[in-house]
N, C-alpha and C positions, 0 to 999 in steps of 0.2 A: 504493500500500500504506500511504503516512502515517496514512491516517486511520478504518484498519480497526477494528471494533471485536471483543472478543475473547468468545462466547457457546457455552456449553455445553446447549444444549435437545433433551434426550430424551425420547421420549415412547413409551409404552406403548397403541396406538389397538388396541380393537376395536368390530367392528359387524359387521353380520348382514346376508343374504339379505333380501330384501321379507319380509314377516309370517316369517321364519326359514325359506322352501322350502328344503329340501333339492338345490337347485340345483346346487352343485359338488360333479360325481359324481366319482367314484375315477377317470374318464377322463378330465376335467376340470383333476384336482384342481393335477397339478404347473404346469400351463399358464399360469393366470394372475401367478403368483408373480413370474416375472421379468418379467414387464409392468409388476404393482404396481412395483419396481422400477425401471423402465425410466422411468415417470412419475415418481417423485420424483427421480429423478438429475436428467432434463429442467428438472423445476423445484427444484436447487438443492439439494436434500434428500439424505439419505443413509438405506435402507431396511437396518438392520444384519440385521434376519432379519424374515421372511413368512411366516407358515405358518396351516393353515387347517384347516377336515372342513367337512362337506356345506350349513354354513346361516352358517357365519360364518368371520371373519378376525381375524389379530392381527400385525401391525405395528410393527416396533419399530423410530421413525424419528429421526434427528438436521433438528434443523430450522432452517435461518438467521434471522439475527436480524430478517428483513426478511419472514420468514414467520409470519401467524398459524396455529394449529392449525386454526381451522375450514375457512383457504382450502385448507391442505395434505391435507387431508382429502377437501374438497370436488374438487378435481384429482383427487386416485387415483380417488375413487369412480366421478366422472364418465367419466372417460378408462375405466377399465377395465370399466365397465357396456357402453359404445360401443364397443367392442373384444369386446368376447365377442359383443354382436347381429352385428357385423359378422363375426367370425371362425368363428361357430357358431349358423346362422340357427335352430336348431331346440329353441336359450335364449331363443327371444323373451319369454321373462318375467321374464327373469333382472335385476336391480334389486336394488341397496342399500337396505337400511332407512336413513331420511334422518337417526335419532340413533347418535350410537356414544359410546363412553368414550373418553379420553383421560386419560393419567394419567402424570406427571412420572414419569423416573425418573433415579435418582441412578449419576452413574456407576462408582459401587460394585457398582452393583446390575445393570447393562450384563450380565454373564455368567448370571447370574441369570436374568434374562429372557429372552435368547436360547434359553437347554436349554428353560424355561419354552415358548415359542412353538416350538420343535422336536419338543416330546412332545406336542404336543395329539392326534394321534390316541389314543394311550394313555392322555392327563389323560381323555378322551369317551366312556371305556367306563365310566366310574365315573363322570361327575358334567353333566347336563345343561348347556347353552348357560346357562339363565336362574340357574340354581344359581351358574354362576363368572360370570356378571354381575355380581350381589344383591353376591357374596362382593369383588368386586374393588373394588364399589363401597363398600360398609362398611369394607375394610383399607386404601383411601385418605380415607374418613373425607367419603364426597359422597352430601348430603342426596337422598334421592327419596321418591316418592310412588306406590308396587307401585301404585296406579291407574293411570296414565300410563308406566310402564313399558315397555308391547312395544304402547302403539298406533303 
C-alpha cells in the first residue's frame, strides 16, 4: 500500500449501435447493463450507472490511474459486442460504433449524471441521439467536424 497513488477519474462515455441500428430492443434492453458492469469491475473500473434506448449507451465510469479511456472503453465494447453474438444469436449484427465521447466529470457533478443516465428513456422522447451528441459535445467545449460525425 506505500506507494499507492491517490486518482479521482470520472468519466461521462457515450457511443452508439453500428450506423445507430436500433438494436437494443425493450427485450434486450435491461440485459446488457450489468454485463457492461461486470466488464469494468473485471478490469478495475467502477460503472456508477448504465443506462441506455435502442441505438446507444451512456456510462458513467470511475477509472484507475493505470487505465486509459480508450483501452477502458475498448474492453466494454468489445466484451459486451461478444457477449450479446454469443448470448443472443439472432443480434448477429449487433456492433458498436468504433467512436464514442468521453467526457471528465467533476465529482460534484457525480449525482448529476447518474439521474442524467437514469432518464434517458424520457431525455429520447424529446431530443434525438445526434441532437444530445452535437449538445454534449459543445457544453464540454470539443472541436468536431458535422462531416465526420456519424461515419
Amino acid at each position: 500500500m506505500g506507494r499507492m497513488s491517490y486518482v479521482s477519474a470520472y468519466f461521462h462515455c457515450v457511443f452508439s449501435t453500428k450506423e445507430r441500428r436500433p438494436l437494443i430492443t425493450p427485450a434486450l434492453r435491461e440485459r446488457p447493463w450489468p454485463f457492461l458492469s461486470g466488464i469494468a469491475r473485471q478490469n478495475k473500473m467502477k460503472a456508477l450507472e448504465i443506462g441506455g434506448v435502442e441505438a446507444h449507451v451512456h456510462t458513467l465510469l470511475s477509472l484507475p490511474s493505470t487505465l486509459a479511456i480508450a483501452k477502458a472503453l475498448q474492453l466494454i465494447k468489445g466484451g459486451s459486442s461478444k457477449w450479446v453474438h454469443e448470448t443472443f444469436p439472432e443480434h448477429r449484427l449487433f456492433g458498436w460504433q468504433e467512436k464514442y465521447g468521453a467526457f471528465s466529470v467533476s465529482v460534484s457533478q457525480l449525482e448529476t449524471i447518474i439521474q442524467y443516465v437514469k432518464g434517458q428513456e424520457e431525455h429520447h422522447r424529446k431530443l434525438t441521439f445526434q441532437d444530445e451528441f452535437v449538445a454534449l459535445l459543445k457544453k464540454h467545449r470539443i472541436e468536431y467536424d458535422e462531416r465526420y460525425l456519424w461515419d
